[in-house]
Every structure is written in structure tokens, then in C-alpha cells.
C-alpha positions in Angstrom: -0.3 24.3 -56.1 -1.5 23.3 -52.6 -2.6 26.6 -50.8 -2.1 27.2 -46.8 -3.7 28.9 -44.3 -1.9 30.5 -41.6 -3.3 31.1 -38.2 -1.6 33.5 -35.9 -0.5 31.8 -32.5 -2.0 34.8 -30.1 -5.4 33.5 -32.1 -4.6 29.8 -31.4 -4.0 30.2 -28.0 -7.3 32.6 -27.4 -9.4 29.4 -29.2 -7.8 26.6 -26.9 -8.5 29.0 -23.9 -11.9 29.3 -24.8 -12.4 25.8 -25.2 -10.8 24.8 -22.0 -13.1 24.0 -18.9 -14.0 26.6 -16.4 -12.7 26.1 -12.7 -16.2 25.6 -11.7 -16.8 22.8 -14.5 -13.3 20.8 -14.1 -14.7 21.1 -10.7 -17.9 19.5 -11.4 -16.2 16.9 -13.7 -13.9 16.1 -10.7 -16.9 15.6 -8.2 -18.5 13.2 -10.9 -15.8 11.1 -11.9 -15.0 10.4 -7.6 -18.5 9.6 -6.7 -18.3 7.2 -9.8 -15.0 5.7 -8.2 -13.1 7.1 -11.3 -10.0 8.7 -9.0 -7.5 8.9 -11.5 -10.2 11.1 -13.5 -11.4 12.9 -11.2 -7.6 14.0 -9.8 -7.0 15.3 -13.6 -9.6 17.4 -13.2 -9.3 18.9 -9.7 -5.6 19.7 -11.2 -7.3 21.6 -14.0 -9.7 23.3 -11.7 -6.6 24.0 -8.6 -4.3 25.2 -11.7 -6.6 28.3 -11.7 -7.9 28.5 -7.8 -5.0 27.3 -5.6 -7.1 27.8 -2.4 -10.4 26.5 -3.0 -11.3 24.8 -0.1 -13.5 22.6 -1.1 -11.5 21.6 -4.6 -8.2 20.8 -1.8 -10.8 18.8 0.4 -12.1 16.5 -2.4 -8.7 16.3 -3.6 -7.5 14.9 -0.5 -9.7 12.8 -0.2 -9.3 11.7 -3.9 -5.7 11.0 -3.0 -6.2 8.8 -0.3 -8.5 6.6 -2.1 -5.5 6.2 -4.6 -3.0 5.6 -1.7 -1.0 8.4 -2.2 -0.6 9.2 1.4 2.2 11.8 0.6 0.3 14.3 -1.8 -3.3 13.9 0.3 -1.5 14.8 3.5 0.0 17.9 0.8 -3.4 19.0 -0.2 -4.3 18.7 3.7 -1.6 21.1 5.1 -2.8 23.7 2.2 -6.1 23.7 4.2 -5.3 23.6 7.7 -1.8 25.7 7.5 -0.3 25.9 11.1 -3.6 24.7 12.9 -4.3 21.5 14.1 -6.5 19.8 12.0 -9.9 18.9 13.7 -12.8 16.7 13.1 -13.2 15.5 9.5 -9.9 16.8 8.4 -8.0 15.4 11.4 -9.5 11.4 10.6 -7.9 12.4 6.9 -4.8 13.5 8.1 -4.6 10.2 9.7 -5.8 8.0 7.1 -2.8 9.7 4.7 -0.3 8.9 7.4 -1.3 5.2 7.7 -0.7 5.3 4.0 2.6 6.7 4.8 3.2 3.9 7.3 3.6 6.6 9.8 1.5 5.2 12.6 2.2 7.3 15.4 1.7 10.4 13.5 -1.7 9.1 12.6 -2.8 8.4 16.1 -1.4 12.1 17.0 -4.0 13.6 14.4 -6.5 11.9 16.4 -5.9 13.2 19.9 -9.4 14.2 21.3 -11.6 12.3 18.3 -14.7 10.5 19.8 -15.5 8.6 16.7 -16.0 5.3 15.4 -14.3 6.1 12.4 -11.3 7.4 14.9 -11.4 4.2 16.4 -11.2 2.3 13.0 -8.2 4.3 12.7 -6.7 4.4 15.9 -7.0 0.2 15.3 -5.2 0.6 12.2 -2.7 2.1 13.3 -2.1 -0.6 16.3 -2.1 -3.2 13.4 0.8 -1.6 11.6 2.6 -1.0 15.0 1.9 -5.0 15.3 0.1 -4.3 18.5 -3.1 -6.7 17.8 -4.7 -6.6 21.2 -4.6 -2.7 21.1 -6.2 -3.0 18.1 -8.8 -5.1 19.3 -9.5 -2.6 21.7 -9.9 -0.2 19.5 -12.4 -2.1 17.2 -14.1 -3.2 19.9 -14.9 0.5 21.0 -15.4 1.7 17.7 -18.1 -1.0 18.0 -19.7 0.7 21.0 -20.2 4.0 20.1 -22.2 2.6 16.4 -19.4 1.4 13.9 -19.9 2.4 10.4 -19.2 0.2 7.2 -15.6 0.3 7.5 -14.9 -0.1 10.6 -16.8 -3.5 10.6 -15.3 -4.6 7.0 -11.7 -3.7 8.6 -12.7 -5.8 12.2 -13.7 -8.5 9.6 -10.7 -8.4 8.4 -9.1 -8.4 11.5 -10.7 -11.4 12.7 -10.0 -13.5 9.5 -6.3 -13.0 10.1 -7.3 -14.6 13.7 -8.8 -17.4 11.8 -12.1 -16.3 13.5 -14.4 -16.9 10.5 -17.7 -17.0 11.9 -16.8 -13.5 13.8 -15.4 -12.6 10.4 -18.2 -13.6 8.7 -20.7 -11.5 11.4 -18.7 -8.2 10.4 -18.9 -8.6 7.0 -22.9 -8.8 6.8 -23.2 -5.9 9.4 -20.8 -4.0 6.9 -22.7 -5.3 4.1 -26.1 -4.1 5.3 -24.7 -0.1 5.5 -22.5 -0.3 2.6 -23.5 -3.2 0.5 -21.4 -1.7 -2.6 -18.4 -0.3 -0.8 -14.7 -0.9 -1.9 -13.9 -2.2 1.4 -17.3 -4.6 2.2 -16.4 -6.0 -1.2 -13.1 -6.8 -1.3 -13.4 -8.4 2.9 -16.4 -10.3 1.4 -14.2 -11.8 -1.3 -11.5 -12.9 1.4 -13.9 -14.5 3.7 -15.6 -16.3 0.3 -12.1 -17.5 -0.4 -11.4 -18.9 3.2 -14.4 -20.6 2.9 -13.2 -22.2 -0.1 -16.2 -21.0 -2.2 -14.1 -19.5 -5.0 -17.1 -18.2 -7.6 -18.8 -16.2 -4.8 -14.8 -14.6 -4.2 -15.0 -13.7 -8.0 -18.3 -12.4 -7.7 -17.6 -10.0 -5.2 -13.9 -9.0 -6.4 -15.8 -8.6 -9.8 -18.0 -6.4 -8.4 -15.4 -4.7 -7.0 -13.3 -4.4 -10.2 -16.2 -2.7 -12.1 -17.0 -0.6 -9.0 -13.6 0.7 -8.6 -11.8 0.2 -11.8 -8.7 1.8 -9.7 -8.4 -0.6 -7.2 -5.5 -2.9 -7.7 -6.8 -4.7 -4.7 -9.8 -5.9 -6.5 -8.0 -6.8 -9.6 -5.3 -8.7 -7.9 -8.1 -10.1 -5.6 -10.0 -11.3 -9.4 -6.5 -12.7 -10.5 -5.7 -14.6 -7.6 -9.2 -16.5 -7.7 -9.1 -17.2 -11.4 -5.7 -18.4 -10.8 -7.2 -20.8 -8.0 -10.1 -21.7 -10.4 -7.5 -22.7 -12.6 -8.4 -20.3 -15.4 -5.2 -18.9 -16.2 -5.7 -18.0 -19.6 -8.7 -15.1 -18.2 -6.2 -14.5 -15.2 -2.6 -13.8 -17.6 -4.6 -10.4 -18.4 -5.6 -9.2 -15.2 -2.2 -9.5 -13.9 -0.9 -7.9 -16.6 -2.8 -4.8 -16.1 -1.8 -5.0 -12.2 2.2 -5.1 -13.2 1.5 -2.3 -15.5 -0.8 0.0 -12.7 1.7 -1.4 -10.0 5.0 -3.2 -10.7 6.0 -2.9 -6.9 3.1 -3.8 -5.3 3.6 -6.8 -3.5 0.9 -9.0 -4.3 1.1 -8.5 -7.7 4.2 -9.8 -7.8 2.9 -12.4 -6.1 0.2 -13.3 -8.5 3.4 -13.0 -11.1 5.5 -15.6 -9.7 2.3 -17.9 -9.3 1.3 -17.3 -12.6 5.2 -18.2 -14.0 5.3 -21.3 -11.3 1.9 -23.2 -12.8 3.4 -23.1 -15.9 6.8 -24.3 -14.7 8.7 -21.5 -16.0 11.2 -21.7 -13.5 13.5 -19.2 -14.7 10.8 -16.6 -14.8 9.8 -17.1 -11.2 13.7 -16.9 -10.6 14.1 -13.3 -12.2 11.0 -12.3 -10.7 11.6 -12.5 -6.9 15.8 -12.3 -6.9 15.5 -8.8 -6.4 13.5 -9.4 -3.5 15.3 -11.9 -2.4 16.5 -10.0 1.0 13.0 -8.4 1.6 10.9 -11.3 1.8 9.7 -12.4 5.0 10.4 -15.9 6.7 7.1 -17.4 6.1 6.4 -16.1 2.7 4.3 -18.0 0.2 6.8 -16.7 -2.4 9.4 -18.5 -0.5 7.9 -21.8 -1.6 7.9 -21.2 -4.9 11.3 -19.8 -5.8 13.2 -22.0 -3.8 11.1 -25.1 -6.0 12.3 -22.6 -9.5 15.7 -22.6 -7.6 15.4 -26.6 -7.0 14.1 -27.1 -11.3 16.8 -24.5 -12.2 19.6 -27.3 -10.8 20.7 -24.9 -7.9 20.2 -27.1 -4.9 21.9 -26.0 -2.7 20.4 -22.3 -3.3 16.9 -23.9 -3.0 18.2 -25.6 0.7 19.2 -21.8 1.5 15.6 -20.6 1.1 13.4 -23.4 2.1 14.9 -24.5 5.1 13.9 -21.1 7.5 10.6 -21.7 5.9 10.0 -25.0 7.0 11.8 -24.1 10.3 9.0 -21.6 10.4 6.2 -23.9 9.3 7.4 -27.6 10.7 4.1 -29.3 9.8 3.7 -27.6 6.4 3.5 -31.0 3.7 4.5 -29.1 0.6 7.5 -27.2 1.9 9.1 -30.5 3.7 8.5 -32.4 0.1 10.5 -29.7 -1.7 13.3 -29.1 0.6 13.7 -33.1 1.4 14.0 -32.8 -2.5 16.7 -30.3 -2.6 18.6 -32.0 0.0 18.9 -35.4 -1.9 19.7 -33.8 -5.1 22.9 -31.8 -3.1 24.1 -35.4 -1.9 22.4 -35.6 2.2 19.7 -38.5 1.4 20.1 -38.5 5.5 19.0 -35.4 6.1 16.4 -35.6 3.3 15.2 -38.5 4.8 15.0 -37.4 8.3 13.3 -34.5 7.4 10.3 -36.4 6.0 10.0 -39.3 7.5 7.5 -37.7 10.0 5.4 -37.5 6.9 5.9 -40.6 5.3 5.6 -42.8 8.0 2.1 -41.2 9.0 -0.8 -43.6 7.8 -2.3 -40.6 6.1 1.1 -40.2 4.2 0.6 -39.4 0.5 1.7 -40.8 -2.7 4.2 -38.2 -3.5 5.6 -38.3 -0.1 5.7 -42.3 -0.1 7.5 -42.1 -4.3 10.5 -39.3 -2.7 10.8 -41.1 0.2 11.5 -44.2 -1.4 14.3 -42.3 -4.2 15.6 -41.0 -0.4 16.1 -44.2 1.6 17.1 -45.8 -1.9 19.9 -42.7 -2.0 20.5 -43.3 2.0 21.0 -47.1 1.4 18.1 -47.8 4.1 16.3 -51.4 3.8 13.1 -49.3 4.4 12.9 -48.4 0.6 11.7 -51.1 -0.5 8.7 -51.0 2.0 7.9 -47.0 0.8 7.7 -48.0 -2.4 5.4 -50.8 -1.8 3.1 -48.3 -0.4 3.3 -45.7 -2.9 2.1 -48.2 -5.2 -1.1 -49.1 -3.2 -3.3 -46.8 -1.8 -2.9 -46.1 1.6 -6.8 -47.1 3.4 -6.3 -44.2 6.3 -5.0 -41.3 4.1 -7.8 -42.2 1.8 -10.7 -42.6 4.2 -9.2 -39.2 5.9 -9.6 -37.9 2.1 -13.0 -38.6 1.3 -14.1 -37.6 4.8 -12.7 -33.7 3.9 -14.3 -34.4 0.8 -17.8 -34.7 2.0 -17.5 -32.3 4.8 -16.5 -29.9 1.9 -19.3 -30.6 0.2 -21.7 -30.0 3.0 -20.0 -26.8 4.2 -20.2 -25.7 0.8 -16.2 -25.3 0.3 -15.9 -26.2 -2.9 -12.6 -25.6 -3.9 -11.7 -28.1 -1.0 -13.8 -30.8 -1.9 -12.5 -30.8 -5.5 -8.8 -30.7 -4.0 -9.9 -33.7 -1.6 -11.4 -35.3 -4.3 -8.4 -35.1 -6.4 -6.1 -36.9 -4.2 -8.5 -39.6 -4.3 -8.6 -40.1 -8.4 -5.2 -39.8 -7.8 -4.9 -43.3 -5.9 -7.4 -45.1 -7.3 -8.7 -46.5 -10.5 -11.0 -43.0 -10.9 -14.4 -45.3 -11.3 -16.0 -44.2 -8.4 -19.7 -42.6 -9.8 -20.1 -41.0 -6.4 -16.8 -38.8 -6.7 -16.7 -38.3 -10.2 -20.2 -36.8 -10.0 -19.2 -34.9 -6.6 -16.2 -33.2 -8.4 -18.5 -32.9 -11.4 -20.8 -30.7 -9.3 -18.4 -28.8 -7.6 -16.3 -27.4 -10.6 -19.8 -26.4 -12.1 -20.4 -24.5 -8.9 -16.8 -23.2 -9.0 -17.6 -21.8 -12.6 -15.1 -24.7 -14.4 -17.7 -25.8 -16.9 -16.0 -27.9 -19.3 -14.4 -29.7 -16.4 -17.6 -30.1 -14.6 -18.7 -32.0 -18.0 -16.1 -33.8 -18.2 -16.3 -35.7 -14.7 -20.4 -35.6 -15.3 -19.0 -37.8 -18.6 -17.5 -40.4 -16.8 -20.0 -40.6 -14.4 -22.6 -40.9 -16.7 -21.0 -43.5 -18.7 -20.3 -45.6 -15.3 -24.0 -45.5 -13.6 -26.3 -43.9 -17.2 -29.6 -44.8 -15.3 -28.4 -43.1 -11.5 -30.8 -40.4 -11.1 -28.4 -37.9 -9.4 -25.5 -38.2 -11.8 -28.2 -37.4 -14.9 -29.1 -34.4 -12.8 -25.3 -33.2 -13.0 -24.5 -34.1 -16.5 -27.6 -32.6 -17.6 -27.4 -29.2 -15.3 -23.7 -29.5 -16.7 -24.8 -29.3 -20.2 -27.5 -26.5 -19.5 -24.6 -24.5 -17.8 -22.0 -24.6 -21.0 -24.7 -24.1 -23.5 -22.8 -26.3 -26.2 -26.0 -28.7 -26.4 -29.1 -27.4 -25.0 -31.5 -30.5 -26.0 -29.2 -33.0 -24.7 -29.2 -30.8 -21.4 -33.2 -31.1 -21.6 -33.2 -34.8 -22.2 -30.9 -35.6 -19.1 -32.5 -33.9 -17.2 -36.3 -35.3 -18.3 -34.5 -38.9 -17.7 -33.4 -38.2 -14.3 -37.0 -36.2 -13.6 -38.7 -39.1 -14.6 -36.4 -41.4 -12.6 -36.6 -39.3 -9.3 -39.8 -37.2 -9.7 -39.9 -36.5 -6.7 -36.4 -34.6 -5.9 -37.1 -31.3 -6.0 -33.5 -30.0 -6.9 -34.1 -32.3 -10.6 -37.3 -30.6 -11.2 -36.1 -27.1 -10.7 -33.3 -28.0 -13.0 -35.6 -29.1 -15.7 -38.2 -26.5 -15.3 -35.3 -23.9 -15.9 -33.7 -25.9 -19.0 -37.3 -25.9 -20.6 -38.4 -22.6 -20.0 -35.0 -21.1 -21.2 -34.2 -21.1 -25.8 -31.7 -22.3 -26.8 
């Protein structure tokens, strides 16, 4: 016979009580877990600690503050009114109190706060909150004195910001270091950093810093939709499908993770996801939005024309000279039954000399459709490459290369292997190096492959196949012998022998 013990409940509950944290310590948990970046944490445990001292000042402050780095705007301008009552918040508790109302998207309230604040960071704020008003040259102003009287880390990772949505990326680019030399490891430094690394087109420095960020501040969504986003553009959706994910899990409203949703569904042509996905947002989303593009294409695959025309033509009313929205919608309009329109609409393209393939193959389906003589003539030229377009290529190939945008070299370089035979040893090694600086290794090797079957005794494309080889690790010896070849055949290029000093030194 089994025997039991039974415990009084008035005992029980005296044992939990006495295990339970102390104000002070839940405290002190709380203070750790927020200078770790660990909000979520550390607001479990100032609840804990506020459960038993409701008006500890310095518990409501850090909570506050623990709030608005969660973007909960609502209960941080809560735990501020518990401090300040009736008063008029001052100083450090007035910038709060506007910083929760931004968050609220309350933007005159937050420049009210900050009647009579002489600060930098008051001026970060104050340009904020001209941002969300859409007033960008008060906002300038703001930065600009913000600027004068010192600037601190955010201000100048916000004014980067600011200046990359100008297209001012050298001015970016100046306000991210100066942010990055006071606050090298901040949220906001890293996450600006990433942007400016993407506009640039070098996407492994953007998942550098947004990896950074991630581990930094595992509650950012930000920096996890940031990580997504670049692995998406690496092409490494298999190590992106996780990350987003977690983001739809953390934050199925936010925008951009929907975003990163509907991209993820498009590149894998799953139309009728990317359909279900942004129909409820059908009404919210605004005329120029990337999203646009992609659900009226799921609406185009998905045999709904004439739904697509509805949603792609404001779009490229919006955006006249964008290529990809005029080949879609010239799309949807010849599969509804107006090859006229269809043609009209992208004949600007086609008849450029920098036109490209897919332009020239729709357009000759349209003036086929349309019954125009010209068909016959688009065709022609969609089946020969066109000498402008692919001169014009290879020159935004090279000056990607030397500007260091790598993810726009490889897309220049694509179009070219796209329209011709793919033998050319100076682009295949090109788009060899550039994936391995992007971080795609097994696609670096296998351009370096072809290369190196083309031109075996070229000095520069046994420098990539071998540095390619070193990189993935899958054949360390080979890696060395490459590179002792190409050594041996340039011994004097300095970038070879670095390589081969590195593969020797390092085991395999």
C-alpha cells in the first residue's frame, strides 16, 4: 500500500513565500536583465518587485524606461504619470514622457512634454516628432540643432537615418561613424549601420551588424527582421524561414514582418500564400508599397487579372520608370484581353537600347496579341543580346565591384550570364568573388569552377577558386594547392600571398 504525505496548505504557502524574491532582489534581477538588453526579463521582475512597493520611484523609473525600449508607449507613459502625478514632468522624465508618446504616435503631445528642454536629446525628439507629423525640413532643423549643442549617439544614428531616407549616403554614412564612436554597441548605431551596409549593397557587413544587434538585443524585432531581410537578399532562405518565424510569432502585426512574410512566400512562388497574407491589408497599404508588387504578381499567377490590373496600376502610376512593376502589369493587361494597353505601357522599355530580355520576350507575346508587324522584330532581339544593355551591364558591374557593392555587381553580373553563352572567365570569376564576400560559399565555388575550368593557368581566377575552397572548408589541401599555383604564377600580387600564407598557417 502506497503511503501519502499530506502537507497543510497554510504551510505550503509560508514555503513558497519564503522562497519568493525579496522586493529589493527582483529589483536587482530587473536592473540586471535591462542593462543586459533582456526587457522582457527584466519587466517580469520589476512586476515582482512593484507587486509589493507600488511607489518605488526608482523601480517606476526603470520600468518606464524598460517599457519604452519594448515599444509599449501606453504602459511607460502609465508607469510615468505614477511618478510625476499632477506635475509637469521635467528634465529626464519629461524626454520619457515624450519618447512614450512618439510610441503612441501622439506627436504633438510629445513635443508639449518638451516645452523648455535645452537638450540634444530634446532635439532628437522634437525631430522625431516632425518626422511623424511628415514635416521633414522641421525636422532637419531640429537635428541640425541637436547637432550644435553636442549630439549624442542617437541623435546622430536617428539623423543617419534621416539622411538615408534623403538618399544622402555619404551624410548618412558621416552620422553613423560619429554615432559609432560614442555608442559603438548601441541598438540604434547598429541597426542604422546595417541600413546604410545594405544601401551600399554590401550585404555581409548588413548581417554582421543586424547580427550583432540580434544577440545584443534579443528583443528587438528590428534586428531580427533586419537579419531576415539580408539573408533573404543573400538568398539564404533556408537560415532566413526561422528568423521570420520567430518575428510572426513575437509580432504578427508588425509591418515589416509581414513584409519579410510575403517575400519569403513570393520566392518560392507560393502565390496563394502571399495572397492570404496581405488581403487583409489590402485597404491599408500605401500607394508605393513594395508589397504591392508582389501581390498583385500572386494576384496575376493566381489567374485574377484583372485584380492584379486593380493593384498594380496606382503603383506604376506612382513609380512610371520602375522596370519590374511595368513588366507585371503589361502582363496582367494582356492576359485580361488589352494587348494595346499592355503594349503601350511598355514600349517605352522595350524600345530603349538597354531594354532587357524579358521585356523584349513579353513584348513580343504583346504585339503578337496586338497583331502589330513589330513582333517579329522584338523577338529577334530577345533572341540576341542587345550590345548597349549589355555594355551598360558590365559597366554597373565593374563600378560595383570597385565601390564594393557587392550584391549589385552579382545582380549586374547576372543579367549578363543571362544573355550570353556564360564563358566569360573575367565574370564568372567576378561573381565568384563577390558571392564569397557576400558569404554564398558554395555559389562562390561554383562560378570559381567554371572559371577555373575555362582559363586553369590565369593567376587571379586560382586565387578565387582557391580562397573559395579555403572559405567552405570542404577541401583544405586543394585550397592550399590553388593557391601555391597562382602564388607561384603571380608571386608578386600581394592579395595571392596573403591568401596562401593564411591557408598554410591554418589545420585543416
Amino acid at each position: 500500500m502506497k503511503n501519502t504525505i499530506t502537507i497543510p496548505v497554510a504551510a505550503m504557502l509560508l514555503a513558497l513565500a519564503a522562497c519568493a524574491d525579496s522586493p529589493a532582489e527582483s529589483f536587482a534581477k530587473a536592473q540586471k536583465e535591462y542593462a543586459a538588453n533582456n526587457y522582457a526579463a527584466a519587466r517580469i521582475h520589476l512586476a515582482n518587485a512593484l507587486n509589493e512597493e507600488p511607489g518605488n520611484r526608482a523601480m517606476l523609473l526603470l520600468k518606464a524606461q524598460t517599457l519604452i525600449a519594448l515599444g509599449d508607449g501606453e504602459g511607460a507613459a502609465a508607469a510615468l504619470q505614477q511618478l510625476v502625478g499632477t506635475a509637469k514632468p521635467t528634465d529626464q522624465l519629461a524626454e520619457l514622457s515624450a519618447e512614450a508618446a512618439l510610441l503612441r504616435g501622439a506627436s504633438d503631445v510629445s513635443t508639449a512634454f518638451l516645452t523648455g528642454i535645452e537638450t540634444a536629446e530634446a532635439d532628437r525628439l522634437r525631430a522625431m516628432a516632425a518626422i511623424q507629423k511628415g514635416d521633414l525640413p522641421l525636422a532637419a532643423q531640429h537635428f541640425e540643432k541637436g547637432l550644435a549643442r553636442g549630439g549624442n549617439a542617437r541623435l546622430y544614428a536617428d539623423y543617419a537615418r534621416f539622411r538615408l531616407m534623403a538618399g544622402d549616403l555619404p551624410g548618412a554614412t558621416d552620422m553613423a561613424a560619429k554615432a559609432a564612436r560614442l555608442a559603438p554597441g548601441g541598438i540604434d548605431t547598429l541597426l542604422v549601420s546595417g541600413e546604410i551596409a545594405v544601401r551600399r549593397g554590401d550585404l555581409n557587413s548588413a548581417l554582421g551588424f543586424y547580427d550583432q544587434a540580434q544577440r545584443l538585443y534579443p528583443a528587438s524585432i528590428a534586428a531580427l527582421v533586419g537579419k531576415a531581410a539580408v539573408l533573404g537578399d543573400l538568398g539564404r532562405t533556408d537560415e532566413m524561414k526561422p528568423l521570420v518565424a520567430k518575428a510572426a510569432q513575437a509580432a504578427p502585426k508588425d509591418l515589416g514582418v509581414i513584409f519579410l512574410q510575403v517575400k519569403l512566400a513570393a520566392s518560392a512562388k507560393d502565390w496563394t500564400r502571399v495572397r492570404d497574407l496581405v488581403q487583409p491589408l489590402e485597404t491599408t497599404l500605401a500607394p508605393i508599397s513594395p508589397v504591392r508588387l508582389m501581390y498583385g504578381e500572386a494576384l496575376l499567377r493566381l489567374n485574377l487579372a484583372e485584380q492584379a490590373i486593380a493593384q498594380l496600376r496606382p503603383l506604376a502610376q506612382a513609380l512610371p520608370a520602375n522596370r519590374e512593376v511595368a513588366l507585371v502589369l503589361a502582363e496582367a493587361l494582356l492576359v485580361s484581353g488589352d494587348p494595346q494597353a499592355a503594349m503601350a505601357l511598355l514600349k517605352p522599355f522595350a524600345d530603349s537600347p538597354l531594354a532587357r530580355r524579358a521585356e523584349l520576350v513579353l513584348m513580343a507575346r504583346i504585339a503578337k496579341a496586338a497583331g502589330s508587324p513589330a513582333a517579329a522584330g522584338y523577338q529577334a532581339r530577345a533572341n540576341a543580346p542587345q550590345p548597349q544593355s549589355l555594355t551598360r551591364d558590365m559597366a554597373d558591374a565593374d563600378a560595383a565591384m570597385r565601390a564594393g557593392n557587392w550584391a549589385g555587381a552579382v545582380a549586374a553580373y547576372d543579367r549578363v550570364l543571362a544573355v550570353t553563352d556564360g564563358r566569360n572567365v573575367m565574370v564568372l570569376n567576378n561573381v565568384a568573388y563577390a558571392q564569397l564576400i557576400l558569404g554564398n560559399t558554395a555559389k562562390a565555388l561554383e562560378f570559381a569552377d567554371r572559371a577555373l575550368k575555362l582559363a586553369p593557368a590565369n593567376p587571379s581566377v586560382l586565387d578565387t577558386a582557391g580562397w573559395a575552397q579555403f572559405k567552405s572548408g570542404s577541401n583544405p589541401e586543394r585550397a592550399r594547392q590553388l593557391l601555391r599555383k597562382a602564388a607561384q604564377l603571380a608571386p608578386k600580387n600581394m592579395t595571392i600571398r596573403a591568401h596562401l600564407a593564411e591557408a598554410e598557417r591554418t589545420p585543416d
